[in-house]
C-alpha beads as a LAMMPS data file, in Angstrom:
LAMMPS data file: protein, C-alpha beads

130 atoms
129 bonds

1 atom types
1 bond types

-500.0 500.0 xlo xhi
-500.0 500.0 ylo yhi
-500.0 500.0 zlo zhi

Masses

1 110.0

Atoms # bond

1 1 1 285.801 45.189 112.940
2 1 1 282.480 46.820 113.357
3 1 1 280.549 43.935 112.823
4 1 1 282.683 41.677 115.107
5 1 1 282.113 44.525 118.159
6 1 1 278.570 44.542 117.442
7 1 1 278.617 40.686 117.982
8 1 1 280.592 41.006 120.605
9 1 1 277.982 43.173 122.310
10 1 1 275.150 41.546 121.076
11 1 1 277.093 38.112 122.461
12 1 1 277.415 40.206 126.436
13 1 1 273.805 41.542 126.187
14 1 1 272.363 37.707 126.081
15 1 1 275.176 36.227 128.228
16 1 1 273.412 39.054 130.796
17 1 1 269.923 38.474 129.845
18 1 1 270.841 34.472 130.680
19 1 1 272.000 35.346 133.935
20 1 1 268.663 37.300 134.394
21 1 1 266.607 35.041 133.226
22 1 1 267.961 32.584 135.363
23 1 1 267.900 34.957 137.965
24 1 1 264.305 35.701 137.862
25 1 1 263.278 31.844 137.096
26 1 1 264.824 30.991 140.723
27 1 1 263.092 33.453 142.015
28 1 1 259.558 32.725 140.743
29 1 1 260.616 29.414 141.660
30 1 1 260.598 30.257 145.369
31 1 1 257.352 31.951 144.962
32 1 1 256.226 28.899 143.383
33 1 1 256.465 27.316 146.441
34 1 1 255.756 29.935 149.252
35 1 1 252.495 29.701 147.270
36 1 1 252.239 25.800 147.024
37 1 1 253.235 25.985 150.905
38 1 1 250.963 28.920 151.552
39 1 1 247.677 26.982 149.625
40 1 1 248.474 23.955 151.733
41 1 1 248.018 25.903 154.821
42 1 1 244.888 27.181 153.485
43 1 1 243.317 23.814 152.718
44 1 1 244.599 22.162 155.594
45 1 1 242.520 25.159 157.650
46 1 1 239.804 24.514 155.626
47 1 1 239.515 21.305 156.504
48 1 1 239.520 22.257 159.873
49 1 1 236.382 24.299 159.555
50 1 1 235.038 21.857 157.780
51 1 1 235.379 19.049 160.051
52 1 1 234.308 21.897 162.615
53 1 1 230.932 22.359 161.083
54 1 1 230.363 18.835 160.589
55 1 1 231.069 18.504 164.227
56 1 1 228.517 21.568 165.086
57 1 1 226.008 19.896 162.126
58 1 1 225.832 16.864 164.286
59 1 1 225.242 18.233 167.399
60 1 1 222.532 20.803 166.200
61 1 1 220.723 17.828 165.233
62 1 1 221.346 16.442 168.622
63 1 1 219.948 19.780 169.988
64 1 1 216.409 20.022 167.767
65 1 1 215.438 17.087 169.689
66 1 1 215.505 18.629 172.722
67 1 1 212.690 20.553 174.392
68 1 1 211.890 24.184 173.933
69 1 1 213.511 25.261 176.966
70 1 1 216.902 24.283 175.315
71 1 1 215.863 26.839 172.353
72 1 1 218.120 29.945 173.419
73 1 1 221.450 26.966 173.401
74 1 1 220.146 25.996 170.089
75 1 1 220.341 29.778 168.517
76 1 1 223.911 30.160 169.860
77 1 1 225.002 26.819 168.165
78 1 1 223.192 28.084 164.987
79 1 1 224.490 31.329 164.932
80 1 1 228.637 29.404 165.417
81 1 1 227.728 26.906 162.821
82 1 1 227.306 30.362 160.717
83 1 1 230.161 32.036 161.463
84 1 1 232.174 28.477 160.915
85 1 1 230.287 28.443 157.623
86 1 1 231.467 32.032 156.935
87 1 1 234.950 31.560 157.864
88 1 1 235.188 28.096 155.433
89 1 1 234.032 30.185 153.439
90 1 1 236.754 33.018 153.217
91 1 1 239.651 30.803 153.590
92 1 1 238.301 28.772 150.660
93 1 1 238.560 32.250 149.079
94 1 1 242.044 32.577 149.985
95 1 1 242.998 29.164 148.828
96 1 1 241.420 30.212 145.428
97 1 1 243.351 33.539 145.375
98 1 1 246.671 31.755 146.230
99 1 1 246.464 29.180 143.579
100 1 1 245.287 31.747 141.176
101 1 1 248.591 33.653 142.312
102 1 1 250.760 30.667 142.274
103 1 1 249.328 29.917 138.694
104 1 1 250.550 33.430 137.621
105 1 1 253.383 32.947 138.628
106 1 1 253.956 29.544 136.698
107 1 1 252.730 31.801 133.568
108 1 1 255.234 34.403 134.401
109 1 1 257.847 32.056 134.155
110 1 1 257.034 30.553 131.079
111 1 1 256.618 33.357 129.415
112 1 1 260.540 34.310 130.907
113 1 1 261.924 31.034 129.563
114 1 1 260.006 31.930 126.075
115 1 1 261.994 35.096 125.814
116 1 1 265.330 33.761 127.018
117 1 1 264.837 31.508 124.367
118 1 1 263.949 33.810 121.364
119 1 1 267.375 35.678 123.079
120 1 1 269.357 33.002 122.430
121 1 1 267.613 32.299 118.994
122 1 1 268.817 35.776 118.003
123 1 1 272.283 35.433 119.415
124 1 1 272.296 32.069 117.421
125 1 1 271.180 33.959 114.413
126 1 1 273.855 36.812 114.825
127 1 1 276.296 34.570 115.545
128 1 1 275.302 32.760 112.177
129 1 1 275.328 35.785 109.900
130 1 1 279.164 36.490 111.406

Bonds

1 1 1 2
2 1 2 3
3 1 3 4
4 1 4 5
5 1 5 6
6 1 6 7
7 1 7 8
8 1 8 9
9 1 9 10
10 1 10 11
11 1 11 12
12 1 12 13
13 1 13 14
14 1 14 15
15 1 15 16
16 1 16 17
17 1 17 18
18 1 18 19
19 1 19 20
20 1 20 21
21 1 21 22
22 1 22 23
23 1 23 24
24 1 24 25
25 1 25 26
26 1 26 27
27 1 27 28
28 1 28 29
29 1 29 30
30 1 30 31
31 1 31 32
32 1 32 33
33 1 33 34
34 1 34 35
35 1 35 36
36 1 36 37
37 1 37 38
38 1 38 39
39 1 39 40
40 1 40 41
41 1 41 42
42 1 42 43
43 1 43 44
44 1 44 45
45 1 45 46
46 1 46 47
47 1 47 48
48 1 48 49
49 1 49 50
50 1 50 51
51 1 51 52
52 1 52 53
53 1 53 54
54 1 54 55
55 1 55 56
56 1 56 57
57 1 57 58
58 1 58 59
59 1 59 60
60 1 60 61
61 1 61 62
62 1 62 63
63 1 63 64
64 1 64 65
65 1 65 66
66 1 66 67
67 1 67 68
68 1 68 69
69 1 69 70
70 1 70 71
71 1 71 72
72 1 72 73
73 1 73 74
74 1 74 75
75 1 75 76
76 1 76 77
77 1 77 78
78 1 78 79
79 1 79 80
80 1 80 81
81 1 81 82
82 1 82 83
83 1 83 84
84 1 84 85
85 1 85 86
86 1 86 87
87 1 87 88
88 1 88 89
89 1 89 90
90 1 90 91
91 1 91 92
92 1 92 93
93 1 93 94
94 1 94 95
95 1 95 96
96 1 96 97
97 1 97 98
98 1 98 99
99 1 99 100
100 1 100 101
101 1 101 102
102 1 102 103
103 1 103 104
104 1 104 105
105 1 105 106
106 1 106 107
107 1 107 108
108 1 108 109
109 1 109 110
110 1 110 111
111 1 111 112
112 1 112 113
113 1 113 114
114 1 114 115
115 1 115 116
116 1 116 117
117 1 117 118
118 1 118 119
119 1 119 120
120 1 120 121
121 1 121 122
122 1 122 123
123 1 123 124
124 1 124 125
125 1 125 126
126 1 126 127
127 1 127 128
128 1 128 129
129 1 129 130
């Protein structure tokens, strides 16, 4: 009787645990994505500001042809190539932290589904032994 309550139990503790687990793999699921959707954004801005500071490359070599009373235009194109360079820069950053976030989260759930299915070894195990 004892033994059969215990299973019982032990039976309701992993049917809850599978619920959880399933639970909690949807939901790194959807951060799975926001992430994926999120990093696209990133590199798709990056690209931008790439394509922006080839743009501003190009025309800085248009502008060190002209004549030194062009050399004030010349510093303020310098000094935007810069900051373009700078902001690549940080959203590359961002990119990096967001697919070093979205692989987390892949880890995370792996390492749910390993446990759900060491709970269901156990279950399999106790059911076994009844």
């Amino acid at each position: 009787e004892q033994s059969r309550d215990e299973i019982l139990e032990l039976q309701s503790k992993c049917q809850s645990l599978h619920v959880s687990s399933q639970t909690q793999e949807e939901e790194n699921k959807s951060v799975l994505e926001r992430f994926r959707a999120e990093l696209a954004t990133e590199r798709k801005h990056a690209d931008q500001a790439q394509a922006a500071i080839t743009a501003q490359s190009a025309e800085l070599e248009g502008l060190r042809s002209i004549t030194k009373q062009d050399q004030e235009s010349l510093a303020a194109a310098e000094e935007e190539a810069s900051a373009a360079r700078r902001e690549l820069e940080a959203t590359q950053m961002e990119a990096d932290e967001g697919y070093a976030a979205l692989r987390d989260a892949h880890e995370a759930a792996a390492a749910l589904q390993c446990a759900f299915a060491e709970q269901a070894h156990q279950s399999d195990v106790a059911r076994a032994v009844a």
